[in-house]
C-alpha positions, 0 to 999 in steps of 0.5 A: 365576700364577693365583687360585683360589677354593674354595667349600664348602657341607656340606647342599643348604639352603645355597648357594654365592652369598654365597662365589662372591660375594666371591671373584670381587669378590677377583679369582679366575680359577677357583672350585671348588665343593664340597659336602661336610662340612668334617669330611671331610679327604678331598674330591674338589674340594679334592684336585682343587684342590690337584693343579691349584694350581702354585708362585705361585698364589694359593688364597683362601677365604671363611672358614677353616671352608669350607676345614677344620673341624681344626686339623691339617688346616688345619695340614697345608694350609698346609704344603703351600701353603708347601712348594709356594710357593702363597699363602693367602688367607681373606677373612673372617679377614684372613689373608694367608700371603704374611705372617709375620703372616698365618700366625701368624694362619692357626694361632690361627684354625684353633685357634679354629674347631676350638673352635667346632666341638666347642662346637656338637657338644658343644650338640647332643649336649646337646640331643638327650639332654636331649630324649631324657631328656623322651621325645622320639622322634628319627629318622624316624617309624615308618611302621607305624601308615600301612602297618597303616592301608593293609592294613586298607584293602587288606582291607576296602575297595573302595578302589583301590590308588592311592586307598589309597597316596595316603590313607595317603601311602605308595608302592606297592611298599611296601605290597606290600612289606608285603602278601607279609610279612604273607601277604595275597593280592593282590586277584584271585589267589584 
């Protein structure tokens, strides 16, 4: 019977340290890491996970959102660990499957965090239209005034090519890239 720990991050700004942390102060024997949207019902490191836990273990995970971001996946997680005679832990929110109360409060929370998702989706979404709505460009910025500026150079300068992609912070292939569309012959090749 052993304790696994399942730490998830969704971007590469975030890290595992404060997870890994309370796991092993738990008493885990094996964490797996994992680092992917929690949107995302299908996960490599949690399907590998579950493949691996056997009746008794004991599966413990910081916080209920690490683990699902859904009600239904939750949901359908702890019917599997009961179905498989597999303990649940969530460290943040007191939840102990072992326990008719732990379970009870597994399902409320899950409900909860599902709330909070579509809430900050909904506060996201609201706040990209109303920037939208005030004329704000979103997205990457449009690399053409840098490449027309680097064409320009190209043409009309003695500048070397490296000089003109680092002035204008752009790469080489696309500036030539740029200079076939645009049939501009190549410095030499008269």
């Amino acid at each position: 019977m052993a304790i696994y720990g399942y730490a998830r991050i969704s971007t590469t700004h975030q890290k595992f340290d404060s997870q890994a942390e309370a796991l092993k102060a738990y008493g885990v024997d094996y964490i797996f890491t994992e680092r992917e949207s929690g949107l995302k019902e299908s996960r490599p490191v949690l399907a590998n996970l579950l493949e691996t836990l056997q009746p008794g273990d004991t599966l413990v995970i910081y916080k209920l959102d690490r683990l699902a971001r859904g009600t239904q996946h939750l949901l359908k997680l702890i019917d599997i660990f009961s179905n498989r005679d597999i303990k649940f832990v969530s460290l943040e929110n007191h939840i102990d499957t072992s326990t008719p109360t732990g379970r009870l409060l597994f399902t409320i929370m899950g409900a909860f965090a599902e709330m909070e998702t579509t809430l900050i989706r909904e506060r996201v979404l609201a706040g990209l239209d109303a920037a939208r709505k005030n004329g704000v460009k979103l997205g990457r910025p449009s690399p053409i005034k840098k490449i027309d500026r680097a064409i320009e150079l190209y043409i009309n300068s003695n500048l070397s090519v490296s000089e003109i992609i680092s002035e204008c912070q752009i790469s080489g292939t696309t500036l030539y890239k740029y200079l076939h569309q645009r049939n501009i012959p190549l410095r030499g090749c008269g």
